[in-house]
mmCIF file of the N, C-alpha and C atoms, coordinates in Angstrom:
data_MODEL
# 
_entry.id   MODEL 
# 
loop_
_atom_site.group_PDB 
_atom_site.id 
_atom_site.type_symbol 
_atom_site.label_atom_id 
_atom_site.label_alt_id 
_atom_site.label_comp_id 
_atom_site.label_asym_id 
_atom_site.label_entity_id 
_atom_site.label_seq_id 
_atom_site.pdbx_PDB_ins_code 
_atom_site.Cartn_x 
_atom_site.Cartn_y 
_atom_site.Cartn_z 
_atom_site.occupancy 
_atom_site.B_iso_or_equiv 
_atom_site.pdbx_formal_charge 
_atom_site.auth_seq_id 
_atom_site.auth_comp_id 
_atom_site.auth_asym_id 
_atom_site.auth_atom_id 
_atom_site.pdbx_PDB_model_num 
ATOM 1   N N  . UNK A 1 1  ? 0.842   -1.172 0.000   1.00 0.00 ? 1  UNK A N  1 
ATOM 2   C CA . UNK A 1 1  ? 0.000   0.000  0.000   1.00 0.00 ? 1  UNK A CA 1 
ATOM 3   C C  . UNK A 1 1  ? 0.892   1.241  0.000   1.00 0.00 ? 1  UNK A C  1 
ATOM 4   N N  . UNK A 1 2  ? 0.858   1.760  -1.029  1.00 0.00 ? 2  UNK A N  1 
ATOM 5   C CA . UNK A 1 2  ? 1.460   3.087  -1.160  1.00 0.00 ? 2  UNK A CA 1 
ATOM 6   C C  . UNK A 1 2  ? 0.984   4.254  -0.295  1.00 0.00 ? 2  UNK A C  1 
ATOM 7   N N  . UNK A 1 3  ? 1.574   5.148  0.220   1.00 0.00 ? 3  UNK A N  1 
ATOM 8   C CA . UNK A 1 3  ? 1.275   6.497  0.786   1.00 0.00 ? 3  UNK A CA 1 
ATOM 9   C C  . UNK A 1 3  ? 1.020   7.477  0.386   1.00 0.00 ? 3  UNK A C  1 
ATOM 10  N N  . UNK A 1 4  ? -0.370  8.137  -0.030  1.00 0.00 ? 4  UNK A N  1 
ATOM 11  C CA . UNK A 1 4  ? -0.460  9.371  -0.550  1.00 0.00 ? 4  UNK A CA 1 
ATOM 12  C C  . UNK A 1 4  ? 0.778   10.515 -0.301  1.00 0.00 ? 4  UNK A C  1 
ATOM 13  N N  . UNK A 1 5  ? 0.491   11.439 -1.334  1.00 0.00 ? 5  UNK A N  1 
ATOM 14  C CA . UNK A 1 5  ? 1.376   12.553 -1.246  1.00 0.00 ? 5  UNK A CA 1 
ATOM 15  C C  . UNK A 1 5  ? 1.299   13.525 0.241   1.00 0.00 ? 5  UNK A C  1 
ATOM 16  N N  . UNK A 1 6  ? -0.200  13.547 0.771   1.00 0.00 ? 6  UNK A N  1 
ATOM 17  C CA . UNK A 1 6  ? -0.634  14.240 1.789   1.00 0.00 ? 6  UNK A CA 1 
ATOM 18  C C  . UNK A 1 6  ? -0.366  13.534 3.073   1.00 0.00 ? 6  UNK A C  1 
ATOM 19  N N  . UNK A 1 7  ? -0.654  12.129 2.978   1.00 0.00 ? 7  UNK A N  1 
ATOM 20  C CA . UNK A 1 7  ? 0.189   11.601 3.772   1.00 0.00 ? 7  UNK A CA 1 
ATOM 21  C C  . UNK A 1 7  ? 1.507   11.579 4.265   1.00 0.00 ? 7  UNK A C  1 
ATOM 22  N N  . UNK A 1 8  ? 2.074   11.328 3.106   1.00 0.00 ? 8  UNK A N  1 
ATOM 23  C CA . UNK A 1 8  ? 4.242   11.263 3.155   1.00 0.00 ? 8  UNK A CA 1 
ATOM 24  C C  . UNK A 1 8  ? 4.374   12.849 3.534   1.00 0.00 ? 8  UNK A C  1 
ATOM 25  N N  . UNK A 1 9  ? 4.000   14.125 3.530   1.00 0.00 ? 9  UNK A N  1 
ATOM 26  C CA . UNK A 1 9  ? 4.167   14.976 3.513   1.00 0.00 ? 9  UNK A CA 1 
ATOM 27  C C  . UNK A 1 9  ? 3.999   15.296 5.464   1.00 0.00 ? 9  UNK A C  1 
ATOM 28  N N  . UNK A 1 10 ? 2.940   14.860 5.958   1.00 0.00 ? 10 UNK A N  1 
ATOM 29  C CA . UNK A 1 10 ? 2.358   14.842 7.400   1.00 0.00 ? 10 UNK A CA 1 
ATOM 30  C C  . UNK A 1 10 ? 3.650   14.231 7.837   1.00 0.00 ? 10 UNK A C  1 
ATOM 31  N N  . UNK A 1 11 ? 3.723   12.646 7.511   1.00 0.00 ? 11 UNK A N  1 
ATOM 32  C CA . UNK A 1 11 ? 4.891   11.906 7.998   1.00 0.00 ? 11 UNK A CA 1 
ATOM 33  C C  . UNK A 1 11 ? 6.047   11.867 7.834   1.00 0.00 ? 11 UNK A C  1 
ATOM 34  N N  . UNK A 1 12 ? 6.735   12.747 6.747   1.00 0.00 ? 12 UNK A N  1 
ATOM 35  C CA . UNK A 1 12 ? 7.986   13.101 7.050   1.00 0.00 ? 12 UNK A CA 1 
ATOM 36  C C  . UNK A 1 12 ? 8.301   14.302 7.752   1.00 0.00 ? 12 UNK A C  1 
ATOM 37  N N  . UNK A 1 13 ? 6.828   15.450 8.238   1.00 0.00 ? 13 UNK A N  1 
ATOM 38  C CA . UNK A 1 13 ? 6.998   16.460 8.980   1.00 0.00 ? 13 UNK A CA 1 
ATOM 39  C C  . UNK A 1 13 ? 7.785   15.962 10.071  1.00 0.00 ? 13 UNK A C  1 
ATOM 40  N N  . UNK A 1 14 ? 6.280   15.091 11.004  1.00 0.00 ? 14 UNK A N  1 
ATOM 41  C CA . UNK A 1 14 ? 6.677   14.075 12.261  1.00 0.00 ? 14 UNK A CA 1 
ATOM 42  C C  . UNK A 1 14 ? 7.668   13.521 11.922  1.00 0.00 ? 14 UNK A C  1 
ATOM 43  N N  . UNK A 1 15 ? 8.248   12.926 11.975  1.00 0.00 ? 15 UNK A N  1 
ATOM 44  C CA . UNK A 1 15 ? 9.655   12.278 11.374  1.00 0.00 ? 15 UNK A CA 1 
ATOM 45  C C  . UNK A 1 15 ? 10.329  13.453 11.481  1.00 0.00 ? 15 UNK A C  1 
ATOM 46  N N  . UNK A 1 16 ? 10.916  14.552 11.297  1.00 0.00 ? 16 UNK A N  1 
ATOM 47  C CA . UNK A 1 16 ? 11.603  15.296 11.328  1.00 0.00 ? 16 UNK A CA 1 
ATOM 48  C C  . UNK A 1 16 ? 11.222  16.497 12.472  1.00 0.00 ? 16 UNK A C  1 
ATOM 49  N N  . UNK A 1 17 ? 10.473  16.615 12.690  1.00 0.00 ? 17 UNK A N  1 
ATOM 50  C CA . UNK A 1 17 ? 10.035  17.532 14.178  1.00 0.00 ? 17 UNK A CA 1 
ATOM 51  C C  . UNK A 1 17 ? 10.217  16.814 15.637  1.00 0.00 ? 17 UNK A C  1 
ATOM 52  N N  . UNK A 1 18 ? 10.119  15.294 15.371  1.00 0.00 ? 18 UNK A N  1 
ATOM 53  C CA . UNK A 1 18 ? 9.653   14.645 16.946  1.00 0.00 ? 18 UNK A CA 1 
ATOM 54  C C  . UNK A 1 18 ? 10.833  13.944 16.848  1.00 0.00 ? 18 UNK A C  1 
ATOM 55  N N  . UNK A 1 19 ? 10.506  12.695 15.859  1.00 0.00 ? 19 UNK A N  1 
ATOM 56  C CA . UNK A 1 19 ? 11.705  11.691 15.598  1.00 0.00 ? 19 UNK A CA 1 
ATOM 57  C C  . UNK A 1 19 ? 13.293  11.562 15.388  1.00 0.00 ? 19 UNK A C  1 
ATOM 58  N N  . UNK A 1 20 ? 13.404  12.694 14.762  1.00 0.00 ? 20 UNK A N  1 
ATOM 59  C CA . UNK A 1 20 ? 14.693  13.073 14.354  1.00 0.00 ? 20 UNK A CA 1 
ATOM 60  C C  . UNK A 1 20 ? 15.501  14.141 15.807  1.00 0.00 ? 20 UNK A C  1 
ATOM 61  N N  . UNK A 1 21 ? 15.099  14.938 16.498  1.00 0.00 ? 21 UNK A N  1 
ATOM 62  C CA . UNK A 1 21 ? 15.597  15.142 17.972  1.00 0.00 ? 21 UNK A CA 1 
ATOM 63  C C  . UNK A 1 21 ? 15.371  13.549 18.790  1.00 0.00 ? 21 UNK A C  1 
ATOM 64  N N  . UNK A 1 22 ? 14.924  13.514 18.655  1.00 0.00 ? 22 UNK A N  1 
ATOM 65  C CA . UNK A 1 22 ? 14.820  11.759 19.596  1.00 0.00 ? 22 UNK A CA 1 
ATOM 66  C C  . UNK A 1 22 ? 15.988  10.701 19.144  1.00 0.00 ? 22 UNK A C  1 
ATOM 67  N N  . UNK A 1 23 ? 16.216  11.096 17.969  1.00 0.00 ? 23 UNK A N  1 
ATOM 68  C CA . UNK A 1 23 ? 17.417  9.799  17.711  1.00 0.00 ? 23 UNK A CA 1 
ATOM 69  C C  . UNK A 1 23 ? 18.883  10.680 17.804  1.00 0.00 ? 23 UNK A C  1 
ATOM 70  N N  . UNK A 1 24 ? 18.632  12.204 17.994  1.00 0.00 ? 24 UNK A N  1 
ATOM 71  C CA . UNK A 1 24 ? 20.066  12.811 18.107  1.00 0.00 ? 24 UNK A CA 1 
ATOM 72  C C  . UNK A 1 24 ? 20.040  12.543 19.627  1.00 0.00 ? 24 UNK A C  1 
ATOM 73  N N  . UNK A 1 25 ? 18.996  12.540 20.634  1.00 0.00 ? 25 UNK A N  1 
ATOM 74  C CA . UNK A 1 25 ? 19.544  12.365 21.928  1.00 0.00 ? 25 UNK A CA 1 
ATOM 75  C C  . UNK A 1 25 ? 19.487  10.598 22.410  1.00 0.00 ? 25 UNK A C  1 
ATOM 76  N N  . UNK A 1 26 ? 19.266  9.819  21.128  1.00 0.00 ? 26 UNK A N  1 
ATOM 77  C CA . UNK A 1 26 ? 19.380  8.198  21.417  1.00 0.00 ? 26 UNK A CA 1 
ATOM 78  C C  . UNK A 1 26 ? 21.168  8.452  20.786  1.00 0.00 ? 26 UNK A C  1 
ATOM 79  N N  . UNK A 1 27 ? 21.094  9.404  19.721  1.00 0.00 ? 27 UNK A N  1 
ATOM 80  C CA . UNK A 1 27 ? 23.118  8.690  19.374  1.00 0.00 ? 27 UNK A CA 1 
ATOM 81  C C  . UNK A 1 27 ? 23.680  9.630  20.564  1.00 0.00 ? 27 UNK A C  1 
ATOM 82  N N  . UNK A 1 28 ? 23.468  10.348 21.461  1.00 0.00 ? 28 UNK A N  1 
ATOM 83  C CA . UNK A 1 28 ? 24.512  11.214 22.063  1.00 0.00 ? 28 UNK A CA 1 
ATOM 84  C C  . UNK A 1 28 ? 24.301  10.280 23.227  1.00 0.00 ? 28 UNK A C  1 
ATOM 85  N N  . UNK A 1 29 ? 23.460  9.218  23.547  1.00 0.00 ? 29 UNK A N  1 
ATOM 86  C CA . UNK A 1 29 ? 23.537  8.555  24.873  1.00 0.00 ? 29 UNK A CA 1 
ATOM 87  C C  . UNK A 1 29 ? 24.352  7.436  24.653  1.00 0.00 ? 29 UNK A C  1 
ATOM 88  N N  . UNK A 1 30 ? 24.131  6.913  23.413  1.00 0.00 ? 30 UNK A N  1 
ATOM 89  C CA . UNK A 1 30 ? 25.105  5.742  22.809  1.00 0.00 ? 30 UNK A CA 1 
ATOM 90  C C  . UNK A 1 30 ? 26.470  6.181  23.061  1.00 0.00 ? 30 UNK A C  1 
ATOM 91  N N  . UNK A 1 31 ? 26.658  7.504  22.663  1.00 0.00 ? 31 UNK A N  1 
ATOM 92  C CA . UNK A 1 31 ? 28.303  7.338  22.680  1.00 0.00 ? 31 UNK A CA 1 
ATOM 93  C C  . UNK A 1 31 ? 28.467  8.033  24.116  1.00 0.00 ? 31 UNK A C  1 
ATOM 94  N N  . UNK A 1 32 ? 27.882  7.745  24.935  1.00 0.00 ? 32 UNK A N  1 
ATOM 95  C CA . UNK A 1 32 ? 28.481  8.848  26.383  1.00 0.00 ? 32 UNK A CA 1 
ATOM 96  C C  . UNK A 1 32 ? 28.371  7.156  27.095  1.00 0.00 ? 32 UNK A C  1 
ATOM 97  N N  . UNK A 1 33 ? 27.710  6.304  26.410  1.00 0.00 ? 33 UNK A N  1 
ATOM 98  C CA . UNK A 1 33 ? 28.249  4.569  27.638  1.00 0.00 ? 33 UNK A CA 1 
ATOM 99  C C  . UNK A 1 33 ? 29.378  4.051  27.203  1.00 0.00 ? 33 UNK A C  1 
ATOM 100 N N  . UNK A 1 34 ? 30.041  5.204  26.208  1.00 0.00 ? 34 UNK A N  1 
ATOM 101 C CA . UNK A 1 34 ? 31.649  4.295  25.996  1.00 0.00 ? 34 UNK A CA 1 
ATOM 102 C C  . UNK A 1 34 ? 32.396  5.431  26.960  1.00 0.00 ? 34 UNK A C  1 
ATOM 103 N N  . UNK A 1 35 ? 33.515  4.494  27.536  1.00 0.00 ? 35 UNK A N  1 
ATOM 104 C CA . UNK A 1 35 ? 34.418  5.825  28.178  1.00 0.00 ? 35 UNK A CA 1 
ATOM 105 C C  . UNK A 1 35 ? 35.283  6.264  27.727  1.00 0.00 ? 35 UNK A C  1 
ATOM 106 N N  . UNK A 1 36 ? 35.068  7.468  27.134  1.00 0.00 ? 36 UNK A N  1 
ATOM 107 C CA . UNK A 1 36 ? 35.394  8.689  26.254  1.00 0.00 ? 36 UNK A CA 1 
ATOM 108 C C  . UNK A 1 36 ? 36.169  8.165  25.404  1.00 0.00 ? 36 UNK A C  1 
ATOM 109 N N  . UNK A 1 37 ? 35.851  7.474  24.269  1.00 0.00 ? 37 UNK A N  1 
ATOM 110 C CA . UNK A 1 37 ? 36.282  7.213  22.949  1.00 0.00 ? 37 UNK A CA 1 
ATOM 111 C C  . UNK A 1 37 ? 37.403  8.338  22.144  1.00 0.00 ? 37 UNK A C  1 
ATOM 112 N N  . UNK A 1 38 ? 37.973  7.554  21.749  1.00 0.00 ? 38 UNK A N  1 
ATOM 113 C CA . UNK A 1 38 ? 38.784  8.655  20.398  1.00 0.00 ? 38 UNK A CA 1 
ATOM 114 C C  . UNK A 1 38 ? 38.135  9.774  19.816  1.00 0.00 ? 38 UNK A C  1 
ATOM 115 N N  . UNK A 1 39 ? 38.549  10.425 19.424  1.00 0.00 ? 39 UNK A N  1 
ATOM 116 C CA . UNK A 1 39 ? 37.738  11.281 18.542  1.00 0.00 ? 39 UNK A CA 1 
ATOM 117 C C  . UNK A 1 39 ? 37.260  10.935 17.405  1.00 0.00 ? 39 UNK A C  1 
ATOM 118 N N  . UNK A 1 40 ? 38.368  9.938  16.722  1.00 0.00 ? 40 UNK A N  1 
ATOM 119 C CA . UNK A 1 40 ? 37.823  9.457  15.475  1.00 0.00 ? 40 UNK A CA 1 
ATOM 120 C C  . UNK A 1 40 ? 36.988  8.590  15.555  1.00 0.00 ? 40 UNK A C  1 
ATOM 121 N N  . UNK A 1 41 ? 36.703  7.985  16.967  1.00 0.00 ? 41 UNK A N  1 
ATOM 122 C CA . UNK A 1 41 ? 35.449  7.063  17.012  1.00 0.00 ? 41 UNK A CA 1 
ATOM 123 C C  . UNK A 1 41 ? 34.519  7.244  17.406  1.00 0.00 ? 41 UNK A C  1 
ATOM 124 N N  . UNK A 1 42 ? 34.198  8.479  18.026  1.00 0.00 ? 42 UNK A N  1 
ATOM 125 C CA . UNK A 1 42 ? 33.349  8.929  18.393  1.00 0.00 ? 42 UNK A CA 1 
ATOM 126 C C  . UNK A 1 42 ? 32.879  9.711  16.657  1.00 0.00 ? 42 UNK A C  1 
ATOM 127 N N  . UNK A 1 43 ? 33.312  10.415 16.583  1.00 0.00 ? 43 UNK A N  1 
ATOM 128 C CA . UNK A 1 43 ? 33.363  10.693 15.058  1.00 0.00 ? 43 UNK A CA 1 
ATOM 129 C C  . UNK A 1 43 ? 32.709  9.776  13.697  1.00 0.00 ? 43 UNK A C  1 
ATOM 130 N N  . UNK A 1 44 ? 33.171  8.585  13.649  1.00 0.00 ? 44 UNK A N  1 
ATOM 131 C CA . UNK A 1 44 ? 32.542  7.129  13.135  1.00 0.00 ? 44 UNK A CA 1 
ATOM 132 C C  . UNK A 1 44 ? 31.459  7.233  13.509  1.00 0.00 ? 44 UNK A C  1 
ATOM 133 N N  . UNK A 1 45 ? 31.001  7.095  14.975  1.00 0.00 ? 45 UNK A N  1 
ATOM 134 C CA . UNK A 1 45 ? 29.401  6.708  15.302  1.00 0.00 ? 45 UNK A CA 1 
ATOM 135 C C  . UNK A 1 45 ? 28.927  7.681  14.723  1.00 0.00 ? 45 UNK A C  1 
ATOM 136 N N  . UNK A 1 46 ? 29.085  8.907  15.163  1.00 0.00 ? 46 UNK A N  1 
ATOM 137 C CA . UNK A 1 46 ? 28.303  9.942  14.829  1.00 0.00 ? 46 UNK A CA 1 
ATOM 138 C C  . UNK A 1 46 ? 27.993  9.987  13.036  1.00 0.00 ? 46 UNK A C  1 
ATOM 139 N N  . UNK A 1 47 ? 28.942  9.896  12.372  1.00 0.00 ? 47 UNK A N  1 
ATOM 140 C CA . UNK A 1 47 ? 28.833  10.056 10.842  1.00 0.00 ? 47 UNK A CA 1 
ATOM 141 C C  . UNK A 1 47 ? 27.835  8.703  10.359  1.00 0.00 ? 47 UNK A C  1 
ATOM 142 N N  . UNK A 1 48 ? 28.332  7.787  11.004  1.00 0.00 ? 48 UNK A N  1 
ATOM 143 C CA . UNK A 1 48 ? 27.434  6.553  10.600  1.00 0.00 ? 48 UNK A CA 1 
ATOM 144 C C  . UNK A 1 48 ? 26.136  6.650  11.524  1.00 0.00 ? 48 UNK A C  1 
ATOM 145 N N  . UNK A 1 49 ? 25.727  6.952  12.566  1.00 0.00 ? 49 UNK A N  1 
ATOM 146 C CA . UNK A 1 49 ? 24.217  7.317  12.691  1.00 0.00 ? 49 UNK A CA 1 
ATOM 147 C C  . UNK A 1 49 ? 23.575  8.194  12.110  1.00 0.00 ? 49 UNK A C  1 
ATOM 148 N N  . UNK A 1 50 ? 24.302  9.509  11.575  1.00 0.00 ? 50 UNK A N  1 
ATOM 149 C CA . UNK A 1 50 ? 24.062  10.157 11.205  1.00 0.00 ? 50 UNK A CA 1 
ATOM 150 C C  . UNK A 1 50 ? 23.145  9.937  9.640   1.00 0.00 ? 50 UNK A C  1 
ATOM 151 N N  . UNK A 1 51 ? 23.871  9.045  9.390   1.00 0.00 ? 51 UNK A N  1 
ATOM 152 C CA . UNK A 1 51 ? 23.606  8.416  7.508   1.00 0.00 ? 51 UNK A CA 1 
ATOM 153 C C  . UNK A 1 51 ? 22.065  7.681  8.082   1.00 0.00 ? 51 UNK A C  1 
ATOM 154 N N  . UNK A 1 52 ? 22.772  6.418  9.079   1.00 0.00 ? 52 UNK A N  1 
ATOM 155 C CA . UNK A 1 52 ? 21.479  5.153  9.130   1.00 0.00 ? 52 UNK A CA 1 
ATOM 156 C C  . UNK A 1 52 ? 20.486  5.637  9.070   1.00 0.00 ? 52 UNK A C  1 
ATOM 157 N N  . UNK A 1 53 ? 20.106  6.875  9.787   1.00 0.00 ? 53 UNK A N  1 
ATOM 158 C CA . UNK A 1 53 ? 18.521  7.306  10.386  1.00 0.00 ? 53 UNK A CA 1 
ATOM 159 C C  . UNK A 1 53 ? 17.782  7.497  8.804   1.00 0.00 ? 53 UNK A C  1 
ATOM 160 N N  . UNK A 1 54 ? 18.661  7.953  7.673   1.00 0.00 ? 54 UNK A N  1 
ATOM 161 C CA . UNK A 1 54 ? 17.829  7.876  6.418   1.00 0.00 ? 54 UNK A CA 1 
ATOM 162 C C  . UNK A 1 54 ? 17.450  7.255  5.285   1.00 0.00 ? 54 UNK A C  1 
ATOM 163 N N  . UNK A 1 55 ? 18.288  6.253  5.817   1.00 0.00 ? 55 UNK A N  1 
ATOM 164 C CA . UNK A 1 55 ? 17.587  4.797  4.629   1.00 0.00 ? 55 UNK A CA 1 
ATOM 165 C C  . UNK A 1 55 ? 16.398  4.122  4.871   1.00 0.00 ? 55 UNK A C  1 
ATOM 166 N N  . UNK A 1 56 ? 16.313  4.116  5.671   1.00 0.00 ? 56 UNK A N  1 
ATOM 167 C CA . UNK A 1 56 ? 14.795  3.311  6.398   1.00 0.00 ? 56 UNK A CA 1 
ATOM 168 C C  . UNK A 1 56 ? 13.578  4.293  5.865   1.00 0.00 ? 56 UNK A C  1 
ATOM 169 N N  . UNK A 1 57 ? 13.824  5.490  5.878   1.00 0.00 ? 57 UNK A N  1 
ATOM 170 C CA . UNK A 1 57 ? 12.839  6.937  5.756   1.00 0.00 ? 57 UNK A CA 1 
ATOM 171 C C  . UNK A 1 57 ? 13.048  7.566  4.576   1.00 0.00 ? 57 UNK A C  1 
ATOM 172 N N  . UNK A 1 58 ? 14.052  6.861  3.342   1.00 0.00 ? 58 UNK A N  1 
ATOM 173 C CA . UNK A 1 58 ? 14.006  7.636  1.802   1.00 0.00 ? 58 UNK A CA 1 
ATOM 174 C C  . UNK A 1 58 ? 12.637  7.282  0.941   1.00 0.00 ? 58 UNK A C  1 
ATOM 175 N N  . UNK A 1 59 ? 12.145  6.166  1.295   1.00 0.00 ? 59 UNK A N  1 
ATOM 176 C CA . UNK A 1 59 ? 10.579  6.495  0.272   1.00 0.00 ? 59 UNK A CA 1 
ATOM 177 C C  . UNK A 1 59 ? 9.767   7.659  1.016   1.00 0.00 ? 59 UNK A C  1 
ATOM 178 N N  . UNK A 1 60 ? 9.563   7.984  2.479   1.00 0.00 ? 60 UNK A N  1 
ATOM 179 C CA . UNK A 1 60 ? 8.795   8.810  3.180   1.00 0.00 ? 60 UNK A CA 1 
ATOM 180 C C  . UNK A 1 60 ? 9.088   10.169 1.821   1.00 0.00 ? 60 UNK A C  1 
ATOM 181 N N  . UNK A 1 61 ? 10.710  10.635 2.163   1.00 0.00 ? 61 UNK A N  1 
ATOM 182 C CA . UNK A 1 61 ? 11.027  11.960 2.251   1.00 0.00 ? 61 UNK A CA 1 
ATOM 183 C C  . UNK A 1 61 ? 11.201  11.963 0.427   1.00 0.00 ? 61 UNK A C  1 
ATOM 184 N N  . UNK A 1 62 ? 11.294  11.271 -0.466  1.00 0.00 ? 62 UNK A N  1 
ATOM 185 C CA . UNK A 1 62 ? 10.997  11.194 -1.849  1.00 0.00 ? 62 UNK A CA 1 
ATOM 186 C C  . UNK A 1 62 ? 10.515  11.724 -2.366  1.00 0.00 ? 62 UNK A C  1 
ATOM 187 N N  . UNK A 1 63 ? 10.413  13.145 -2.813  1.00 0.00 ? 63 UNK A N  1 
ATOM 188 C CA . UNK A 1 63 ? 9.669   13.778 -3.708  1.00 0.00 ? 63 UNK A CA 1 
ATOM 189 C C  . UNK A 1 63 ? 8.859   14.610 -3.163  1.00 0.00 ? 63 UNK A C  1 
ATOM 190 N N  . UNK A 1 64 ? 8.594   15.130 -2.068  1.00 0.00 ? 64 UNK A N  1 
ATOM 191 C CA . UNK A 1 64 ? 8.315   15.743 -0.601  1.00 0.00 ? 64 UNK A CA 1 
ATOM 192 C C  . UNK A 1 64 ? 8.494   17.137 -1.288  1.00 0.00 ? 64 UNK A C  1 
ATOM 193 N N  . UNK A 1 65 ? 9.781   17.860 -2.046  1.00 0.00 ? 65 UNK A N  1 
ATOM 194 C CA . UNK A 1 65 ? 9.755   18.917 -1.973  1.00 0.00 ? 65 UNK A CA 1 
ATOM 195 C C  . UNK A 1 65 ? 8.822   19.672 -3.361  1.00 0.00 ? 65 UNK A C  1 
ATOM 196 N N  . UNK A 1 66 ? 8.450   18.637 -4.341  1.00 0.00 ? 66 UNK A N  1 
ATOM 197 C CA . UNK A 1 66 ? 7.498   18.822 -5.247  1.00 0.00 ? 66 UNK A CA 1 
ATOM 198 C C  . UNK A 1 66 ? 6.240   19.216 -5.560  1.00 0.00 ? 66 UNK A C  1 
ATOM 199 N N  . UNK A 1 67 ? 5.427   19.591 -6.263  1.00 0.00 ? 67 UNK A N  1 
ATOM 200 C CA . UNK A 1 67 ? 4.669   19.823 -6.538  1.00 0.00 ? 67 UNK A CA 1 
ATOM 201 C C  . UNK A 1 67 ? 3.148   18.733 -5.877  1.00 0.00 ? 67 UNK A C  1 
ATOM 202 N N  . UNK A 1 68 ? 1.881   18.964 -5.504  1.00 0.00 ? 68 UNK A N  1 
ATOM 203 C CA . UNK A 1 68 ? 1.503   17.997 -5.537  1.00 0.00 ? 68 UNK A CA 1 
ATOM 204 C C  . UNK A 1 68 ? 1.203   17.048 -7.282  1.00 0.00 ? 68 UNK A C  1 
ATOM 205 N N  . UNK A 1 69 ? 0.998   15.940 -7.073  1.00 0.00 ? 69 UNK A N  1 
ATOM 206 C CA . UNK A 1 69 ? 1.018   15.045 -7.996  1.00 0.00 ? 69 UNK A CA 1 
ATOM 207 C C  . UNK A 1 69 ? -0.412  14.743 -8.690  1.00 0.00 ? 69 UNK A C  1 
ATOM 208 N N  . UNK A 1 70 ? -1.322  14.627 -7.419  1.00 0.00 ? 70 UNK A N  1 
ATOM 209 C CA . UNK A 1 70 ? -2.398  14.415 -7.470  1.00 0.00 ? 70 UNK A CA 1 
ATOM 210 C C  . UNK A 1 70 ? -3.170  15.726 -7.534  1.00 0.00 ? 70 UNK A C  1 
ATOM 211 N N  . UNK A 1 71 ? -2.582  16.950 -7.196  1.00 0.00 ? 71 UNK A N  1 
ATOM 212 C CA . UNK A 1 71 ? -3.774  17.637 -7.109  1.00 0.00 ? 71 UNK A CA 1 
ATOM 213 C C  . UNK A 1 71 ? -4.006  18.751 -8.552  1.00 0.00 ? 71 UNK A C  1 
ATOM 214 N N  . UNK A 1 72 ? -4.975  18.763 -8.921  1.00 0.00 ? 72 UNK A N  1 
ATOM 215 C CA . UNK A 1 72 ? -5.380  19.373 -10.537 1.00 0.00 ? 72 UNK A CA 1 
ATOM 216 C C  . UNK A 1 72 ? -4.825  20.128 -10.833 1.00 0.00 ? 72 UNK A C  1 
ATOM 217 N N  . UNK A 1 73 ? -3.998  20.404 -11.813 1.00 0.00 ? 73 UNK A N  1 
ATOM 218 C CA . UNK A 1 73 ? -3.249  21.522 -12.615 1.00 0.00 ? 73 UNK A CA 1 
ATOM 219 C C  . UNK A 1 73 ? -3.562  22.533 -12.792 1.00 0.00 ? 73 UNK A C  1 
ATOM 220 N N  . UNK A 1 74 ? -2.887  23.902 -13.059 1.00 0.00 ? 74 UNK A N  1 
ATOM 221 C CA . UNK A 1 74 ? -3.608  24.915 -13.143 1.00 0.00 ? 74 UNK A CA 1 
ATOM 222 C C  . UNK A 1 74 ? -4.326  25.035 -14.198 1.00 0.00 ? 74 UNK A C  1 
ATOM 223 N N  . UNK A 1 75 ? -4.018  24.117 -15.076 1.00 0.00 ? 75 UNK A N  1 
ATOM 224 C CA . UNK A 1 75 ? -4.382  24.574 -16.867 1.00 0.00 ? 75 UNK A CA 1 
ATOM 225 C C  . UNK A 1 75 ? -5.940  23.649 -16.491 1.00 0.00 ? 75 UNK A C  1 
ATOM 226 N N  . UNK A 1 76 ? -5.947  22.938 -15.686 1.00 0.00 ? 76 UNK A N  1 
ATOM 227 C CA . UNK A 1 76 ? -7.578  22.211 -15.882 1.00 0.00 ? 76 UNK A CA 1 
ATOM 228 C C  . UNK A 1 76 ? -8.030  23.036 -14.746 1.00 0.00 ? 76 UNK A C  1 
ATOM 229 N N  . UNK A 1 77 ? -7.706  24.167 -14.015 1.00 0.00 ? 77 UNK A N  1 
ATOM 230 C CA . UNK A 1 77 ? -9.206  25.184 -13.389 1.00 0.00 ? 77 UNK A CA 1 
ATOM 231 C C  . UNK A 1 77 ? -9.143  26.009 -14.308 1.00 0.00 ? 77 UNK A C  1 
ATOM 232 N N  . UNK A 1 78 ? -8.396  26.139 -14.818 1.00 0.00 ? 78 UNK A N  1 
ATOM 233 C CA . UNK A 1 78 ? -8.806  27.648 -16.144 1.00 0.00 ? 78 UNK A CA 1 
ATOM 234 C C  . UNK A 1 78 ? -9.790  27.058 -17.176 1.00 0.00 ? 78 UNK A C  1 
ATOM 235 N N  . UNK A 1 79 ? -9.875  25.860 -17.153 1.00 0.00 ? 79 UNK A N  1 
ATOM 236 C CA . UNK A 1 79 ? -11.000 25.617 -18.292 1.00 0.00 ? 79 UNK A CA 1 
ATOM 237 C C  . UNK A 1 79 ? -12.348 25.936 -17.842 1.00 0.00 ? 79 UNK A C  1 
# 
């Protein structure tokens, strides 16, 4: 079942207003239970959580900044 445009649009808001602060303070707790890591590894986590959080969520955010798809063109209210 595919996700309307009005839908993916709601849910990548949420996703990015609620979800996305929630997983920056899930990676900053991850790396504060190691005791005090390298920089470059602390660095690693961070760059690689940084990436993970958006593969799971690239069909959501897909085409998001477009036009709607579904909704009637201007050239069919001028008729």
């Amino acid at each position: 079942m595919a996700l309307s445009y009005k839908a993916r649009r709601r849910l990548a808001l949420l996703v990015l207003v609620l979800g996305l602060p929630a997983y920056i303070v899930l990676a900053v707790t991850l790396v504060n239970l190691f005791e005090r890591p390298s920089i470059w590894v602390e660095f690693g986590i961070y760059v690689g959580l940084g990436v993970l959080w958006a593969f799971p969520l690239k069909a959501v955010f897909k085409g998001i900044g477009q036009a709607d798809p579904d909704a009637p063109s201007k050239q069919d209210q001028d008729s």
